[in-house]
N, CA, C and O atoms as a Maestro MAE file, in Angstrom:
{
 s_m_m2io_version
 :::
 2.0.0
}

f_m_ct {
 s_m_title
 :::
 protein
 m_atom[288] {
  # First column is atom index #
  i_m_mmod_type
  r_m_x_coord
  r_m_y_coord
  r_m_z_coord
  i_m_residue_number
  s_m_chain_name
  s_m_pdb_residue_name
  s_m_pdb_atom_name
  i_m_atomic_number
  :::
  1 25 -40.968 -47.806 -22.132 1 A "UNK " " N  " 7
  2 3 -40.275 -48.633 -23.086 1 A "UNK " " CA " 6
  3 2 -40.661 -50.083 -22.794 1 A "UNK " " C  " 6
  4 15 -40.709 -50.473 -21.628 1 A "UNK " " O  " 8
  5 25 -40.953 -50.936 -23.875 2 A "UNK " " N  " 7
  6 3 -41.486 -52.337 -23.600 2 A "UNK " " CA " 6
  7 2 -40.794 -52.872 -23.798 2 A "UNK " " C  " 6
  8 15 -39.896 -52.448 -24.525 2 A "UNK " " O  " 8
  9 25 -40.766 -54.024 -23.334 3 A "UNK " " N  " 7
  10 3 -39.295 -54.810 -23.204 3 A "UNK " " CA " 6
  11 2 -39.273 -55.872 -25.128 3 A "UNK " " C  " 6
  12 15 -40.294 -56.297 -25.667 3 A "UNK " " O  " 8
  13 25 -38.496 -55.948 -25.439 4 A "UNK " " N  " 7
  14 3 -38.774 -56.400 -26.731 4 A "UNK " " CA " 6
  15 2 -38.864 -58.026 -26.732 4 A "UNK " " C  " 6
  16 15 -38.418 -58.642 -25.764 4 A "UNK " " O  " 8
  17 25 -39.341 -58.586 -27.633 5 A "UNK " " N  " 7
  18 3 -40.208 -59.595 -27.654 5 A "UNK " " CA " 6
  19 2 -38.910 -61.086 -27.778 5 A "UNK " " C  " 6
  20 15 -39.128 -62.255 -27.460 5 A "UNK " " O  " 8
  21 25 -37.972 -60.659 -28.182 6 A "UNK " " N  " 7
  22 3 -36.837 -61.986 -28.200 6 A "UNK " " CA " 6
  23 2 -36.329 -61.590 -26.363 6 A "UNK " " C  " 6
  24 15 -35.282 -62.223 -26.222 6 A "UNK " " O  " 8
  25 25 -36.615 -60.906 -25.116 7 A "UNK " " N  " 7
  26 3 -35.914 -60.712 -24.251 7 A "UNK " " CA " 6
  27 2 -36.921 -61.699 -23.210 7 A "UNK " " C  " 6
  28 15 -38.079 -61.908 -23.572 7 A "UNK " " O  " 8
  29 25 -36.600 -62.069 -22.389 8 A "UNK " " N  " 7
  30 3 -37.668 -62.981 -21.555 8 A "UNK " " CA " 6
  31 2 -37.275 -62.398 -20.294 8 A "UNK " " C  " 6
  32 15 -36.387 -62.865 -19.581 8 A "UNK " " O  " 8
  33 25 -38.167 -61.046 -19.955 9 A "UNK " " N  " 7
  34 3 -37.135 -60.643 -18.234 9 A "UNK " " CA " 6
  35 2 -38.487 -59.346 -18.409 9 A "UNK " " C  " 6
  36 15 -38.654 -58.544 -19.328 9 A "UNK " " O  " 8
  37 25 -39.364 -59.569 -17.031 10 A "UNK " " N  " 7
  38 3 -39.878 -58.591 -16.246 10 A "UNK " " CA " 6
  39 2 -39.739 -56.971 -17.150 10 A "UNK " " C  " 6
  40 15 -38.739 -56.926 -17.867 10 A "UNK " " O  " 8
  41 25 -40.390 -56.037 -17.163 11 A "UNK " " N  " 7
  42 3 -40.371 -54.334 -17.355 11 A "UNK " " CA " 6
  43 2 -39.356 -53.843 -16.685 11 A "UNK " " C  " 6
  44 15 -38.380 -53.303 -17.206 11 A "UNK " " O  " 8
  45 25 -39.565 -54.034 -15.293 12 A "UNK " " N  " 7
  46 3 -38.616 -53.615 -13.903 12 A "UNK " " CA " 6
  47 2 -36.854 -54.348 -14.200 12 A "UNK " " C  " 6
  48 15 -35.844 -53.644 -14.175 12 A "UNK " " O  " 8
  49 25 -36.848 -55.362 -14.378 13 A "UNK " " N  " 7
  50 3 -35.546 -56.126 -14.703 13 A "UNK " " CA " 6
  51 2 -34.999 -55.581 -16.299 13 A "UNK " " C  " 6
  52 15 -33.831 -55.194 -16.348 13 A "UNK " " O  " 8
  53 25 -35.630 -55.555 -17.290 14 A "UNK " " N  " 7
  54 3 -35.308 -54.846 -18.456 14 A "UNK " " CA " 6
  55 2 -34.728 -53.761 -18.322 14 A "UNK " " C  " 6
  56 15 -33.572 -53.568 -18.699 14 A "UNK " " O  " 8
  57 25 -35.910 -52.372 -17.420 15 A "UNK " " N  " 7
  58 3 -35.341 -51.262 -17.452 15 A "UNK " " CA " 6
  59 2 -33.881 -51.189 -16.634 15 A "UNK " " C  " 6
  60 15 -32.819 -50.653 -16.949 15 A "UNK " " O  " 8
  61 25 -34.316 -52.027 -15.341 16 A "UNK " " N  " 7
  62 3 -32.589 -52.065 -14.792 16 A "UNK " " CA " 6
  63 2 -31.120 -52.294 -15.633 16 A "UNK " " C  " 6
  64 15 -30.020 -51.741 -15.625 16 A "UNK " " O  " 8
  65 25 -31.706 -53.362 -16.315 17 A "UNK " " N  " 7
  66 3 -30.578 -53.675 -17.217 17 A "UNK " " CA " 6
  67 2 -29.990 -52.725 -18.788 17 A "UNK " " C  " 6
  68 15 -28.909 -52.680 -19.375 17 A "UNK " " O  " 8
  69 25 -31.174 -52.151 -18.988 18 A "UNK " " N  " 7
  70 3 -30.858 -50.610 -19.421 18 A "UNK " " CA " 6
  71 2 -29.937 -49.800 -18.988 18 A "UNK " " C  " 6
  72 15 -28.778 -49.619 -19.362 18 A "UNK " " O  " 8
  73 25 -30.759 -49.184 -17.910 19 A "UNK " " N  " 7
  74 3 -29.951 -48.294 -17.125 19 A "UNK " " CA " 6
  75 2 -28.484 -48.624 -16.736 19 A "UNK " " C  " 6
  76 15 -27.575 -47.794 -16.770 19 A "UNK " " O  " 8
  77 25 -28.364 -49.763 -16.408 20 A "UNK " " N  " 7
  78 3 -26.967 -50.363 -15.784 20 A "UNK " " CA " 6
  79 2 -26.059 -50.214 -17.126 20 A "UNK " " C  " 6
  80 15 -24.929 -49.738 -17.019 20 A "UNK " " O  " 8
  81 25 -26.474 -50.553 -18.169 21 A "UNK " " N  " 7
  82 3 -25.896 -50.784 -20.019 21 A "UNK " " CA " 6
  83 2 -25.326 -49.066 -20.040 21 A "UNK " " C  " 6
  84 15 -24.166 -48.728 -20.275 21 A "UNK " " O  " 8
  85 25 -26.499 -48.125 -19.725 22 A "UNK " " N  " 7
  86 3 -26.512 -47.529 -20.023 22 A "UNK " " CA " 6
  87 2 -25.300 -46.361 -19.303 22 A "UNK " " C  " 6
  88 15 -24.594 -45.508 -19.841 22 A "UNK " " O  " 8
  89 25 -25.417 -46.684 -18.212 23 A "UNK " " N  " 7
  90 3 -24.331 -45.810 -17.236 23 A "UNK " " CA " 6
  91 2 -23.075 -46.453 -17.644 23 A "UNK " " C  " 6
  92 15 -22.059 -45.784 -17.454 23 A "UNK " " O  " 8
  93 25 -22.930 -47.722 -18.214 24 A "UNK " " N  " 7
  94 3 -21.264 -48.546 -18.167 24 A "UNK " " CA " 6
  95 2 -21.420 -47.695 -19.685 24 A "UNK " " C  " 6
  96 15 -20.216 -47.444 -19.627 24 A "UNK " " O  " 8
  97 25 -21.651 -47.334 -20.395 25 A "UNK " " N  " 7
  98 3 -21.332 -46.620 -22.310 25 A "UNK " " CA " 6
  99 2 -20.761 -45.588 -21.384 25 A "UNK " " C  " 6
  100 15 -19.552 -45.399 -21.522 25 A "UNK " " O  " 8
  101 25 -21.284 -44.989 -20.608 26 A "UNK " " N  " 7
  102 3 -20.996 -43.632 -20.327 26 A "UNK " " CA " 6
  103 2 -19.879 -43.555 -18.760 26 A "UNK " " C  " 6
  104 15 -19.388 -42.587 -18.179 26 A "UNK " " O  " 8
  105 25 -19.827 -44.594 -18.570 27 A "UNK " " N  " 7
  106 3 -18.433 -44.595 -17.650 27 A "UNK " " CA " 6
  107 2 -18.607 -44.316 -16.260 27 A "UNK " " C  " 6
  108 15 -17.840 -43.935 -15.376 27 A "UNK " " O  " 8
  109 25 -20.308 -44.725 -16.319 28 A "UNK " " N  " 7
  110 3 -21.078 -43.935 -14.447 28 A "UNK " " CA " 6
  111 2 -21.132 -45.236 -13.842 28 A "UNK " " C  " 6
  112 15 -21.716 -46.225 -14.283 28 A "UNK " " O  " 8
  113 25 -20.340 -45.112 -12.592 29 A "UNK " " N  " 7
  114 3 -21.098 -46.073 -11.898 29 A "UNK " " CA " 6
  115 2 -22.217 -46.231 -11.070 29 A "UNK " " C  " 6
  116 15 -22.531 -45.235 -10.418 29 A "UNK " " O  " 8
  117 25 -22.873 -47.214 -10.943 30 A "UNK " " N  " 7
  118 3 -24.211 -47.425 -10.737 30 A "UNK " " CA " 6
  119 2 -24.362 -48.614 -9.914 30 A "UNK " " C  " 6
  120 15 -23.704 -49.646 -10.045 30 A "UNK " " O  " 8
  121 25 -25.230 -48.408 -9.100 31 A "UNK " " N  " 7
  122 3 -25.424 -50.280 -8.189 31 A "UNK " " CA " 6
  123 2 -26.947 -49.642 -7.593 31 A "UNK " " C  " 6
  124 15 -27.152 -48.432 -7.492 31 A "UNK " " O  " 8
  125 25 -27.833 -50.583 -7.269 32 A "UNK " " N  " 7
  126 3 -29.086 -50.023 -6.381 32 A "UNK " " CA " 6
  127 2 -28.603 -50.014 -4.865 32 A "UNK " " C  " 6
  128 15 -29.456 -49.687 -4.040 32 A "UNK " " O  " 8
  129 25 -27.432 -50.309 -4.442 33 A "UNK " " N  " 7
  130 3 -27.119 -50.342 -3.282 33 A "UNK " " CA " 6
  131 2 -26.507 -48.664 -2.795 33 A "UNK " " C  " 6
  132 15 -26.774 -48.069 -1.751 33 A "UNK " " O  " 8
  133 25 -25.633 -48.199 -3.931 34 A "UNK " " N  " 7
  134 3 -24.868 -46.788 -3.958 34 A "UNK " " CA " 6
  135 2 -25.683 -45.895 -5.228 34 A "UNK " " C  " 6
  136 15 -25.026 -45.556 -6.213 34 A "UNK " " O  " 8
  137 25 -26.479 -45.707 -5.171 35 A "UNK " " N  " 7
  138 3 -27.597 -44.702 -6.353 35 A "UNK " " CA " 6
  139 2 -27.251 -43.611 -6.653 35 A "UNK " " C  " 6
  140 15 -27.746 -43.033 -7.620 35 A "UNK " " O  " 8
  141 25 -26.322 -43.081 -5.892 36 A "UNK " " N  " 7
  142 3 -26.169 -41.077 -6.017 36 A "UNK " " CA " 6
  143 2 -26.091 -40.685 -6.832 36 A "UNK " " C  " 6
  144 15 -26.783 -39.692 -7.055 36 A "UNK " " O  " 8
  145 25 -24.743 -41.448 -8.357 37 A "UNK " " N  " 7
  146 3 -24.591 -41.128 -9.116 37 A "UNK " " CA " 6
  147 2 -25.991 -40.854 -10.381 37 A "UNK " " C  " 6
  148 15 -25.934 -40.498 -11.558 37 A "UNK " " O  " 8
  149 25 -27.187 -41.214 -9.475 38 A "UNK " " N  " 7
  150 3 -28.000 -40.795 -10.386 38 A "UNK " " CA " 6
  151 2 -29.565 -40.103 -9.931 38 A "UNK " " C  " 6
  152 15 -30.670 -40.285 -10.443 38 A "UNK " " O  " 8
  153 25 -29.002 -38.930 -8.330 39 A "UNK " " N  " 7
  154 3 -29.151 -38.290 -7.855 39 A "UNK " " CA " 6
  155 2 -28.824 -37.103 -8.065 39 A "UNK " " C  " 6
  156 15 -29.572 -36.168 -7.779 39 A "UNK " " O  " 8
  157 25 -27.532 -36.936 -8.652 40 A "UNK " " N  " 7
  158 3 -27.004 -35.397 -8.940 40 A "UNK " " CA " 6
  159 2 -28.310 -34.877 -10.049 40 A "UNK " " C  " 6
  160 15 -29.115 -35.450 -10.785 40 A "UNK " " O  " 8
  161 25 -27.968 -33.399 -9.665 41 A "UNK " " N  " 7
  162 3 -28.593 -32.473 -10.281 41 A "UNK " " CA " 6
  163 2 -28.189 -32.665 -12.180 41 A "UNK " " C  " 6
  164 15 -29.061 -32.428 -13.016 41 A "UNK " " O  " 8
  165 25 -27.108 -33.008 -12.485 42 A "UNK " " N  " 7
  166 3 -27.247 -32.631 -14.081 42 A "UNK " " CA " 6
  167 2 -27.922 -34.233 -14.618 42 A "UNK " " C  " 6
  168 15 -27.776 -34.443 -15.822 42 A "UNK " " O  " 8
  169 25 -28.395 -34.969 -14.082 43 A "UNK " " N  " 7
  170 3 -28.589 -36.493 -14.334 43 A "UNK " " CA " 6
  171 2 -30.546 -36.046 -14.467 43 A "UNK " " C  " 6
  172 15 -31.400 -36.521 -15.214 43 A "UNK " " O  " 8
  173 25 -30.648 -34.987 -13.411 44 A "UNK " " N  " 7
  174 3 -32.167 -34.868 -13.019 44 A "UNK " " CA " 6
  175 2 -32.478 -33.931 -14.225 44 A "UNK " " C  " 6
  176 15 -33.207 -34.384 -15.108 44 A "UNK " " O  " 8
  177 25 -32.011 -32.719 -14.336 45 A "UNK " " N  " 7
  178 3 -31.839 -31.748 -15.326 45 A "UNK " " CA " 6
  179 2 -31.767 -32.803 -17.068 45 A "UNK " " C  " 6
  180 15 -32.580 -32.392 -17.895 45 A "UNK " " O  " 8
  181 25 -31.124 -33.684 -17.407 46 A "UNK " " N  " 7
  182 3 -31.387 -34.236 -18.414 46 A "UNK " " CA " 6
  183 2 -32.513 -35.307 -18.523 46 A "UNK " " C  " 6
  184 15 -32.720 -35.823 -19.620 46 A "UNK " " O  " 8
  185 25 -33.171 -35.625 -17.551 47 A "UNK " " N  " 7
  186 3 -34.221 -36.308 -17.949 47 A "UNK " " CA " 6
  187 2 -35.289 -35.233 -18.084 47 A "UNK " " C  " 6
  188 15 -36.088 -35.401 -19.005 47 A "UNK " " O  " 8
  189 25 -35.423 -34.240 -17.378 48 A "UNK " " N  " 7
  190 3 -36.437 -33.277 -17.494 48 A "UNK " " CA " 6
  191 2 -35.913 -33.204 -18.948 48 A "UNK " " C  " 6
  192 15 -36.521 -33.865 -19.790 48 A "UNK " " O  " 8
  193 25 -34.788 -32.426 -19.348 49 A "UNK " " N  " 7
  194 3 -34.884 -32.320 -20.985 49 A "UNK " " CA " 6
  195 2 -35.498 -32.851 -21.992 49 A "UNK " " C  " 6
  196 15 -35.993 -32.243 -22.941 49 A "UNK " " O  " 8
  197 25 -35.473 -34.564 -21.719 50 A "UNK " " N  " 7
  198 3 -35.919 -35.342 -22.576 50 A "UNK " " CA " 6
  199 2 -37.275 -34.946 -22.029 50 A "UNK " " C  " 6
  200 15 -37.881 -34.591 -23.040 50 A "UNK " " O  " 8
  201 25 -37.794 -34.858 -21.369 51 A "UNK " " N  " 7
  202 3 -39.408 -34.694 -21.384 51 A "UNK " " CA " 6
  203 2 -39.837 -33.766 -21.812 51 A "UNK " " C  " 6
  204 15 -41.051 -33.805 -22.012 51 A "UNK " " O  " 8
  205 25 -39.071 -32.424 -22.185 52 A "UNK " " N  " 7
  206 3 -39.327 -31.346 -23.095 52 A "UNK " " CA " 6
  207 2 -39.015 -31.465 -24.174 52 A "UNK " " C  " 6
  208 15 -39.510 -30.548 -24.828 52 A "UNK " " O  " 8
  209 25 -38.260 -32.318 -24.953 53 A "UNK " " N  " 7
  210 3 -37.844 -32.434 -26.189 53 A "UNK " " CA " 6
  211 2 -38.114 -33.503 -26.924 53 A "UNK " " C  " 6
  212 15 -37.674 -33.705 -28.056 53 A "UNK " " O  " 8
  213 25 -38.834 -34.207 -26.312 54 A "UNK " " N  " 7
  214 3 -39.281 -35.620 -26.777 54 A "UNK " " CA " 6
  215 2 -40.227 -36.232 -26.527 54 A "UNK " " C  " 6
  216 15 -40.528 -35.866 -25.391 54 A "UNK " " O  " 8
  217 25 -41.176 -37.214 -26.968 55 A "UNK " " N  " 7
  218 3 -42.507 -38.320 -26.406 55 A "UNK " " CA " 6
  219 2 -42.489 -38.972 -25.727 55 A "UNK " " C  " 6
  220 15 -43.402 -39.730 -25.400 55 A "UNK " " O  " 8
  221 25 -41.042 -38.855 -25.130 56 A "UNK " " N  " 7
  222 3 -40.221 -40.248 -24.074 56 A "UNK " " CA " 6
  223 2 -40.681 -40.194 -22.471 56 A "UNK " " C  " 6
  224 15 -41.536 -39.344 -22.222 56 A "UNK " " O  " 8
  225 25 -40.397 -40.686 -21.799 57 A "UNK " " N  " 7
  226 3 -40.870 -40.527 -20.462 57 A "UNK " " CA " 6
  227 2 -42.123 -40.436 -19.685 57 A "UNK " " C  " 6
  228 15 -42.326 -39.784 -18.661 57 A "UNK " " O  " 8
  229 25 -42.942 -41.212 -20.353 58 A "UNK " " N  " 7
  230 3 -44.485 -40.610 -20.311 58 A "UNK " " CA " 6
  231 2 -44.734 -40.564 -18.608 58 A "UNK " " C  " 6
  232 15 -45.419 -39.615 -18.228 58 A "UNK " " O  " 8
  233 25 -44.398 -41.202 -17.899 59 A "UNK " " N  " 7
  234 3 -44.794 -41.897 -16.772 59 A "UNK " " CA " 6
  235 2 -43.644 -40.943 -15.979 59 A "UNK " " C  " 6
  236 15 -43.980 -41.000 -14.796 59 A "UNK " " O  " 8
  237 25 -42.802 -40.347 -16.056 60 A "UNK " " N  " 7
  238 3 -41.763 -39.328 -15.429 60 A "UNK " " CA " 6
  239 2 -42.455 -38.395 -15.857 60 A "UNK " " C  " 6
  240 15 -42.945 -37.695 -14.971 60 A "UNK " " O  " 8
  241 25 -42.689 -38.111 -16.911 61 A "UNK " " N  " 7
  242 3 -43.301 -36.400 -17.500 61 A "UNK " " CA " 6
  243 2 -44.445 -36.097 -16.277 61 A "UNK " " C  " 6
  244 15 -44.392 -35.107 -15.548 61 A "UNK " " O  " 8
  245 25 -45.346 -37.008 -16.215 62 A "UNK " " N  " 7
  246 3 -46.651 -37.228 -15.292 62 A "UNK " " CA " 6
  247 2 -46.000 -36.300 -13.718 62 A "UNK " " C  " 6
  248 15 -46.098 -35.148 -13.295 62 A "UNK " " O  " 8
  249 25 -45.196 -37.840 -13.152 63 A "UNK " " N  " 7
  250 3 -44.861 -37.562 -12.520 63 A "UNK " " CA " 6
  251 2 -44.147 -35.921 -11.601 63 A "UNK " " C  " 6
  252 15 -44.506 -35.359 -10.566 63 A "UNK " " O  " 8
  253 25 -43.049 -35.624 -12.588 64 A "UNK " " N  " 7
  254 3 -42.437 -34.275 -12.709 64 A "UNK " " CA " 6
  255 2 -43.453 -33.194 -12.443 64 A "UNK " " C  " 6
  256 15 -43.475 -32.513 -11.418 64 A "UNK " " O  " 8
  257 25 -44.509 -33.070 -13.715 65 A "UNK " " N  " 7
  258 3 -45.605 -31.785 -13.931 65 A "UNK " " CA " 6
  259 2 -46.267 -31.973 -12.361 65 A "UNK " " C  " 6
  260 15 -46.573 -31.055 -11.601 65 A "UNK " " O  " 8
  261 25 -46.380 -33.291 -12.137 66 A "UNK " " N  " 7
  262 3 -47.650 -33.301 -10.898 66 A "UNK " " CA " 6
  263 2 -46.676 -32.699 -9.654 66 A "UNK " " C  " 6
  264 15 -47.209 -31.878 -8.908 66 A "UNK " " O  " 8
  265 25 -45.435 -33.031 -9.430 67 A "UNK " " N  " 7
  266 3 -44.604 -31.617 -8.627 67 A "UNK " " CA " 6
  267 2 -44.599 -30.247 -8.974 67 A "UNK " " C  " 6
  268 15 -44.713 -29.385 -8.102 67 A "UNK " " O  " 8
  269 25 -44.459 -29.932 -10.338 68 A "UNK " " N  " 7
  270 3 -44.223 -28.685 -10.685 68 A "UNK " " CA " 6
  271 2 -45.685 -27.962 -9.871 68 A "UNK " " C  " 6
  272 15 -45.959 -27.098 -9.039 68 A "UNK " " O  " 8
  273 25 -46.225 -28.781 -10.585 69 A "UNK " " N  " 7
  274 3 -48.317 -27.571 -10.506 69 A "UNK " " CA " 6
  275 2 -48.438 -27.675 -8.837 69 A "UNK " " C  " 6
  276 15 -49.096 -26.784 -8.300 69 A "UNK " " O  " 8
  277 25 -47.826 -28.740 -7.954 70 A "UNK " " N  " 7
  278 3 -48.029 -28.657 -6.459 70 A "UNK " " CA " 6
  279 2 -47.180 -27.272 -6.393 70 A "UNK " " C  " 6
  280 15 -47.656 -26.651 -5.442 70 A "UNK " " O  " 8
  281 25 -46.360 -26.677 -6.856 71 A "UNK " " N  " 7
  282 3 -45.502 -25.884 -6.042 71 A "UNK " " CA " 6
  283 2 -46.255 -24.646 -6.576 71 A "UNK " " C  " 6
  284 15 -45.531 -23.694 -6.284 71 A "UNK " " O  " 8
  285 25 -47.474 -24.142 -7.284 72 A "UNK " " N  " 7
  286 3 -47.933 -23.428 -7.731 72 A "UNK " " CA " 6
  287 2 -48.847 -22.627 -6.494 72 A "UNK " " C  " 6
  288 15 -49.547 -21.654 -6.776 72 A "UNK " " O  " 8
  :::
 }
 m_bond[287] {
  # First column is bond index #
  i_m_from
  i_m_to
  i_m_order
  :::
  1 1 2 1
  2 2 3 1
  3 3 4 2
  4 3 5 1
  5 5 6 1
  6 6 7 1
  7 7 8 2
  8 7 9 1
  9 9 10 1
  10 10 11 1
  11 11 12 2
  12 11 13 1
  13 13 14 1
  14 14 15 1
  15 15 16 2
  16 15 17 1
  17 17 18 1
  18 18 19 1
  19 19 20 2
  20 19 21 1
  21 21 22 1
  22 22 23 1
  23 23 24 2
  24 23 25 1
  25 25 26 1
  26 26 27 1
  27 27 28 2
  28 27 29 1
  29 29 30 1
  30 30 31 1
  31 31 32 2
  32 31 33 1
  33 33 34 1
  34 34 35 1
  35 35 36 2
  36 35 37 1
  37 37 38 1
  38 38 39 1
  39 39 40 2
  40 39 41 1
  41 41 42 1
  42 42 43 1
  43 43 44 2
  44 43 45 1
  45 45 46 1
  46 46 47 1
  47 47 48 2
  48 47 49 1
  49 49 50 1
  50 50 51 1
  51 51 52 2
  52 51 53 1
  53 53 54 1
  54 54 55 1
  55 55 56 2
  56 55 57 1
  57 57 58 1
  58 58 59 1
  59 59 60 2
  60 59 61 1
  61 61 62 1
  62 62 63 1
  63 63 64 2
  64 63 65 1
  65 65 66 1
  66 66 67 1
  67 67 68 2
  68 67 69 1
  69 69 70 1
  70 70 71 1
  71 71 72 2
  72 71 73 1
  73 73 74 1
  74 74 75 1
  75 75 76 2
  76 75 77 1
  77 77 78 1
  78 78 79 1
  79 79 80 2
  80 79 81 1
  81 81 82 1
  82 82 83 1
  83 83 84 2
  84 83 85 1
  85 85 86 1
  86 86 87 1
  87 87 88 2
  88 87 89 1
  89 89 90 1
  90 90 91 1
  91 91 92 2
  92 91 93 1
  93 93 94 1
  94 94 95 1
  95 95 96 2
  96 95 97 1
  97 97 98 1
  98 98 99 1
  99 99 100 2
  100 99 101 1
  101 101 102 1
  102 102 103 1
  103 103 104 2
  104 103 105 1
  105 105 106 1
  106 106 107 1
  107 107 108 2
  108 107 109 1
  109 109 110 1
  110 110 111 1
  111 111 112 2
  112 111 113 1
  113 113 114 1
  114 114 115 1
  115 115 116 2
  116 115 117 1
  117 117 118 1
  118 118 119 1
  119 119 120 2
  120 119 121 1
  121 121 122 1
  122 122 123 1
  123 123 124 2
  124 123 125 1
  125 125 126 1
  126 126 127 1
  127 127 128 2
  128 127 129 1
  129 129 130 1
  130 130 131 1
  131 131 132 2
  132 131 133 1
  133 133 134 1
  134 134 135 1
  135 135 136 2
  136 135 137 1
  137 137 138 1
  138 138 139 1
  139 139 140 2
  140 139 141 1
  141 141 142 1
  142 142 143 1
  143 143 144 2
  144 143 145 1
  145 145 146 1
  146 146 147 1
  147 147 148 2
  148 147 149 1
  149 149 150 1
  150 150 151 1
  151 151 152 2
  152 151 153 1
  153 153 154 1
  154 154 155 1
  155 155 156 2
  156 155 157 1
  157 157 158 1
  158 158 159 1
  159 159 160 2
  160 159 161 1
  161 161 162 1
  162 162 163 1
  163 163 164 2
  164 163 165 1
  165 165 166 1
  166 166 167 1
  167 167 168 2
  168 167 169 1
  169 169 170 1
  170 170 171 1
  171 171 172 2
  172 171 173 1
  173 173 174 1
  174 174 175 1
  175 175 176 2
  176 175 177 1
  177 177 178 1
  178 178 179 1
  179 179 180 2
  180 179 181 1
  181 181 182 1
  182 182 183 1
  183 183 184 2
  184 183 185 1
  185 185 186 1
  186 186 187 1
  187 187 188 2
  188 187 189 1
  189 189 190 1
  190 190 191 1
  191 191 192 2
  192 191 193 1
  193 193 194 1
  194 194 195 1
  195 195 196 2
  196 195 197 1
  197 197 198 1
  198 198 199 1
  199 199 200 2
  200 199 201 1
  201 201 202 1
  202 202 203 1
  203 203 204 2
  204 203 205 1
  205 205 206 1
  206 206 207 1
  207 207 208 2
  208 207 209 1
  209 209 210 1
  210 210 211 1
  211 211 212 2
  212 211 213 1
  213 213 214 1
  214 214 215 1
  215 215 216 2
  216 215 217 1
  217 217 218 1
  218 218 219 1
  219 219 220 2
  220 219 221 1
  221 221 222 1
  222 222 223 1
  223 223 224 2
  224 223 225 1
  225 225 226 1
  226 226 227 1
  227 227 228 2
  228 227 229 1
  229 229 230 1
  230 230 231 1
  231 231 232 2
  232 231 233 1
  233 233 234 1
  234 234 235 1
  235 235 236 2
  236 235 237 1
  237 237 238 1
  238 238 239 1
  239 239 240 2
  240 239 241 1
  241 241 242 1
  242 242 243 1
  243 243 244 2
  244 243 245 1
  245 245 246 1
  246 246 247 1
  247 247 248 2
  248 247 249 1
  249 249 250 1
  250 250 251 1
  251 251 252 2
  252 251 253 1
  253 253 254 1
  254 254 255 1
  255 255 256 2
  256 255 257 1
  257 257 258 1
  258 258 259 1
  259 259 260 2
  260 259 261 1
  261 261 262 1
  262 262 263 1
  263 263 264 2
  264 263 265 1
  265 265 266 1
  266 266 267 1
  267 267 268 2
  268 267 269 1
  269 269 270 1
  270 270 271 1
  271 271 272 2
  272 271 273 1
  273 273 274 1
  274 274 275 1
  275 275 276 2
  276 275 277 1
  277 277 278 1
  278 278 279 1
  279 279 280 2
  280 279 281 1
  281 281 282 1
  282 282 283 1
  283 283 284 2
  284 283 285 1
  285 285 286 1
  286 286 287 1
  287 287 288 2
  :::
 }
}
C-alpha cells in the first residue's frame, strides 16, 4: 500500500499508523513495545486469508509461500 500523496510520512510510519487506526476501529490494543495482540493465531490465520482471497499482501504472500514450500 503506498502512502497517498496529500500524507508526508515514510511507507514504514504510514503503515504503522494504519495498523495502530486500524486495531483502535476494532478495539485491539497495540504498541511496538507489547505486540502479542498481533501474534495470536486468528490475527495470523486472517492475513493468510486475505492472501487467498485477494491481490493484497504482495510482499506477505511472498513471504508466507516461501515458508510453506520450505516445509515441503
Amino acid at each position: 500500500m503506498a502512502v497517498p500523496d496529500d500524507i508526508k510520512e515514510t511507507i514504514a510510519v504510514y503503515h504503522f499508523h494504519y495498523l495502530h487506526e486500524m486495531c483502535r476501529y476494532n478495539r485491539v490494543r497495540y504498541s511496538k513495545k507489547k505486540p502479542m495482540e498481533m501474534a495470536k493465531k486468528v490475527y495470523f490465520d486472517a492475513l493468510v486469508s486475505r492472501i487467498d482471497n485477494s491481490d493484497h499482501l504482495h510482499s506477505f504472500a511472498q513471504f508466507y509461500e516461501y515458508f510453506v514450500n520450505e516445509q515441503k
